[in-house]
C-alpha atoms as a printed R data frame, in Angstrom:
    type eleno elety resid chain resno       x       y      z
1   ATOM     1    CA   UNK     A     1 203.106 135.468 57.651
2   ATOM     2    CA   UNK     A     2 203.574 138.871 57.997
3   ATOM     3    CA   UNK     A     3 203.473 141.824 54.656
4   ATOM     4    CA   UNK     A     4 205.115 145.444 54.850
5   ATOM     5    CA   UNK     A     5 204.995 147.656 52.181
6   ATOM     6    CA   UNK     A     6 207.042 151.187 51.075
7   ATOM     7    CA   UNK     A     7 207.554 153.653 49.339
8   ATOM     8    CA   UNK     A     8 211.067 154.611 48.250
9   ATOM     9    CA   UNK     A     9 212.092 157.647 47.170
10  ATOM    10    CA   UNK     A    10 214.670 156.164 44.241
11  ATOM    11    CA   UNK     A    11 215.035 154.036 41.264
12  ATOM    12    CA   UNK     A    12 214.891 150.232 41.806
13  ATOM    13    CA   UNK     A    13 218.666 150.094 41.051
14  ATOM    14    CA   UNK     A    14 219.500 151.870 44.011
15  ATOM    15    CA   UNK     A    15 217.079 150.226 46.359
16  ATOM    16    CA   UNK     A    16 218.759 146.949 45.362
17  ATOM    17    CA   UNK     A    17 222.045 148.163 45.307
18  ATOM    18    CA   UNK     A    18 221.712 148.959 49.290
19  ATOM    19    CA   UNK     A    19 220.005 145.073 49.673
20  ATOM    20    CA   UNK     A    20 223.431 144.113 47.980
21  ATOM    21    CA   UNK     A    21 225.746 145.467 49.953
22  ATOM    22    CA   UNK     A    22 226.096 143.177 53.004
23  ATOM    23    CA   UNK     A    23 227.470 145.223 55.066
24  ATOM    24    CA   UNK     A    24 223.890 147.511 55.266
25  ATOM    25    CA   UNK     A    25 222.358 144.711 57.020
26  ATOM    26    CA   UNK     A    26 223.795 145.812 60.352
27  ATOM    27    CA   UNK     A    27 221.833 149.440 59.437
28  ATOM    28    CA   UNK     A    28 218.538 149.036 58.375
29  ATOM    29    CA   UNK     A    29 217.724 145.483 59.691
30  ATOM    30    CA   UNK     A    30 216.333 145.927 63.523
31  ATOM    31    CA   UNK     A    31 218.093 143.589 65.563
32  ATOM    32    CA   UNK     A    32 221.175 143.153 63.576
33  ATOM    33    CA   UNK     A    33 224.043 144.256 65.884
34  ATOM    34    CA   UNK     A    34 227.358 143.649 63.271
35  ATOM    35    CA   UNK     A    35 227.623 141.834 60.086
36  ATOM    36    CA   UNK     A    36 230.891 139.884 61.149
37  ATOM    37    CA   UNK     A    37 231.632 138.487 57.836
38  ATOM    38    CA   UNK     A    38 230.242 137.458 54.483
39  ATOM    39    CA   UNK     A    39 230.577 134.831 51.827
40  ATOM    40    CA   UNK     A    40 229.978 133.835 48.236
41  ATOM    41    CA   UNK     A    41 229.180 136.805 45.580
42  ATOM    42    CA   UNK     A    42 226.576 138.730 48.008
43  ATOM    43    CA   UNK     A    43 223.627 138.490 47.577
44  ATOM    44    CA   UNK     A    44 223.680 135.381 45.010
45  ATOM    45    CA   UNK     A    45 222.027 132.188 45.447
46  ATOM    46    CA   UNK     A    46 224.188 130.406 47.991
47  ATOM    47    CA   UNK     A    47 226.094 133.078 49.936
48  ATOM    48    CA   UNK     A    48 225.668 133.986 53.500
49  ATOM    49    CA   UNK     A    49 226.304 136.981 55.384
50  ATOM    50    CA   UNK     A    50 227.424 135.859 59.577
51  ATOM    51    CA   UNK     A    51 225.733 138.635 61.913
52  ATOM    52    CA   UNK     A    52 224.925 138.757 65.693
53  ATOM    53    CA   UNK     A    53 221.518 139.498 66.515
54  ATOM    54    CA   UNK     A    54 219.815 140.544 69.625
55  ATOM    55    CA   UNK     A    55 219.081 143.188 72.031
56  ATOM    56    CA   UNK     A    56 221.023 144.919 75.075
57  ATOM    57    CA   UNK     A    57 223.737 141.899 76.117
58  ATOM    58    CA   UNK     A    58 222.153 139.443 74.870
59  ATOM    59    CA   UNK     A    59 223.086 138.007 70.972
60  ATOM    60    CA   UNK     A    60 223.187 135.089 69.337
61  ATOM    61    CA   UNK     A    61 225.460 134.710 66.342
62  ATOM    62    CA   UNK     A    62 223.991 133.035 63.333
63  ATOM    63    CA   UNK     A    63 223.751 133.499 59.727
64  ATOM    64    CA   UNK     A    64 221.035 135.024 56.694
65  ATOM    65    CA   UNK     A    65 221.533 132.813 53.427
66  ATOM    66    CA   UNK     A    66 220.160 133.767 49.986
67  ATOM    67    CA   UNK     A    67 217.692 131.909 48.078
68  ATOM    68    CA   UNK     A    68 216.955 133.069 45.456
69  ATOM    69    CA   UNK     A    69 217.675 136.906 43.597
70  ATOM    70    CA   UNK     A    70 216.606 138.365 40.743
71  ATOM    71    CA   UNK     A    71 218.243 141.423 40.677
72  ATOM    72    CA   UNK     A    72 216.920 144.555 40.653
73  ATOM    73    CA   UNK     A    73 213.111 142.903 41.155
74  ATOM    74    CA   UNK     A    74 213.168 140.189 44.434
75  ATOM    75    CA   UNK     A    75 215.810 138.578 46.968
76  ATOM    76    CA   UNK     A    76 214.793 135.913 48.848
77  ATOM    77    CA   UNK     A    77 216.424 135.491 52.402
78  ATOM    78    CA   UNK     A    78 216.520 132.729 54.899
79  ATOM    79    CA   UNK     A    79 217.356 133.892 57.917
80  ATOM    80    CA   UNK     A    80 218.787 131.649 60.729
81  ATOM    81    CA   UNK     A    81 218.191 133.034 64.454
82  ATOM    82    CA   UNK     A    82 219.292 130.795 66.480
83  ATOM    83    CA   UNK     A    83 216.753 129.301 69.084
84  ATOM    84    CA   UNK     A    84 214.094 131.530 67.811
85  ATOM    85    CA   UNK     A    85 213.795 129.471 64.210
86  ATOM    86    CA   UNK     A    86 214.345 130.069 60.578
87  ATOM    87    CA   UNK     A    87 212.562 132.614 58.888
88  ATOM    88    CA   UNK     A    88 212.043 133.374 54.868
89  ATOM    89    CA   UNK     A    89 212.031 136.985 54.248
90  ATOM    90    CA   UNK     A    90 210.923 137.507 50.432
91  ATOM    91    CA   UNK     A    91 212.140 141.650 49.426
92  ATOM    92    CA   UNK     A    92 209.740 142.242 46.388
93  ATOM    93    CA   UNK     A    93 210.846 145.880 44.314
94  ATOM    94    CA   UNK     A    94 208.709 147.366 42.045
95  ATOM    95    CA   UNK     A    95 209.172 150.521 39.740
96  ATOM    96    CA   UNK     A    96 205.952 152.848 40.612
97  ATOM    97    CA   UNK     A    97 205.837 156.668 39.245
98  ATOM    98    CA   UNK     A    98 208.977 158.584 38.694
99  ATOM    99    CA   UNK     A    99 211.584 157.053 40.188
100 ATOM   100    CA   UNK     A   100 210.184 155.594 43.238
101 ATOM   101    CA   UNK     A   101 209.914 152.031 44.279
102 ATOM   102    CA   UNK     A   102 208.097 150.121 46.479
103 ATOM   103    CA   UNK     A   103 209.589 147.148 48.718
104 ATOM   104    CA   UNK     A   104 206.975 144.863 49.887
105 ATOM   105    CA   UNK     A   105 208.440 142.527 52.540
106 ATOM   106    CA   UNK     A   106 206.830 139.393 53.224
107 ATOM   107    CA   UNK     A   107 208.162 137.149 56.007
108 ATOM   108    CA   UNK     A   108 207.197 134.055 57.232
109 ATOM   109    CA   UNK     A   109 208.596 131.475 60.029
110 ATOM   110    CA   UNK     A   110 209.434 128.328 58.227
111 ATOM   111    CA   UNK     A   111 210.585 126.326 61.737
112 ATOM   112    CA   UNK     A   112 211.381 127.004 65.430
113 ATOM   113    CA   UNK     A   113 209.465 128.814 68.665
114 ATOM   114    CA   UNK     A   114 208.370 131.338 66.410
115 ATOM   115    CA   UNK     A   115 206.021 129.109 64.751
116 ATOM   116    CA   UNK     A   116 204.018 129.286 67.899
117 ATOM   117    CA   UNK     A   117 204.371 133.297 68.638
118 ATOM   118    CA   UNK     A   118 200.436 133.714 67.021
119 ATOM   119    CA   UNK     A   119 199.063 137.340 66.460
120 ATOM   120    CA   UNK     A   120 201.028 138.747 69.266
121 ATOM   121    CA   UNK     A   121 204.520 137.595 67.439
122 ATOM   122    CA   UNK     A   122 202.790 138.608 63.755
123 ATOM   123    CA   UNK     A   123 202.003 142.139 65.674
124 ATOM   124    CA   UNK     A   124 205.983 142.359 66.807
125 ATOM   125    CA   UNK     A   125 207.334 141.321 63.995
126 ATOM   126    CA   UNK     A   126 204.895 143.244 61.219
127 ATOM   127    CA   UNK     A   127 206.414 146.361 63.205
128 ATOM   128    CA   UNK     A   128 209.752 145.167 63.245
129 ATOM   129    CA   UNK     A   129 209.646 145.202 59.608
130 ATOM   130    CA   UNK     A   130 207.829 148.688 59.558
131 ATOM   131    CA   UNK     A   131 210.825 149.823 61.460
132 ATOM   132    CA   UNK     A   132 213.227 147.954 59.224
133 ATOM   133    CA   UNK     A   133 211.995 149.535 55.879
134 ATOM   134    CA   UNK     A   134 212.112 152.657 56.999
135 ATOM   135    CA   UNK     A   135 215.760 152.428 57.896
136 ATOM   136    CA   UNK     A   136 216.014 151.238 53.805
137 ATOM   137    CA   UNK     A   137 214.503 154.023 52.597
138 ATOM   138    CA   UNK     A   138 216.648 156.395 54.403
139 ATOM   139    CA   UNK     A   139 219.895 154.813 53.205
140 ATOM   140    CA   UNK     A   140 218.433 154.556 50.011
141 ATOM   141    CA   UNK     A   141 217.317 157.939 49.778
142 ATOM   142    CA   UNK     A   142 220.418 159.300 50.980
């Protein structure tokens, strides 16, 4: 399991409101090439949002369902990426001083070849991450 944390420059309410649009995923999510479509009432329990994935030429086109949200405080994603497994992502917002807020992002490979990726996957994917939250604070801040 891998654990990122930031701080966001705005009120919880915002930060979530960017995690609810769907269409953001394609922005601040590394990897996600397009969000192609979306169903259900984003981001309740039970919808999906269908994006490609990958890097250069190479994509796979899968899908991220939510499992759980509690707005403005947690969403829980399961991710689907194709042959490299399924992966939880837990997005846990907290109000700090002012009207910051920080996003701690756990994520953890619940089946697949990632399983087996070890600390050199944990070390690709904790920056991943790094590089994703930063892309949230900077539409969130915006």
């Amino acid at each position: 399991m891998t654990e990122n944390e930031i701080l966001i420059a705005a009120p919880r309410e915002r930060v979530f409101a960017v995690l609810a649009d769907p269409t953001s995923y394609a922005h601040w999510v590394i990897g996600a090439k397009e969000i192609r479509s979306s169903e259900g009432d984003w981001p309740a329990a039970g919808s999906r949002i269908h994006h490609s994935v990958g890097a250069g030429p190479v994509t796979v086109d899968d899908t991220t369902e939510v499992l759980e949200c509690v707005e403005p405080e947690r969403l829980v994603l399961l991710a689907h990426l194709g042959p490299l497994g399924d992966f939880e992502v837990d997005l846990r917002l907290a109000d700090v001083q002012g009207d910051a807020t920080k996003v701690t992002m756990l994520e953890r490979s619940v089946q697949g070849v990632s399983r087996l990726a070890g600390p050199v996957g944990d070390a690709f994917v904790h920056g991943r991450n790094a590089w994703s939250l930063q892309r949230l604070k900077e539409l969130a801040e915006s």
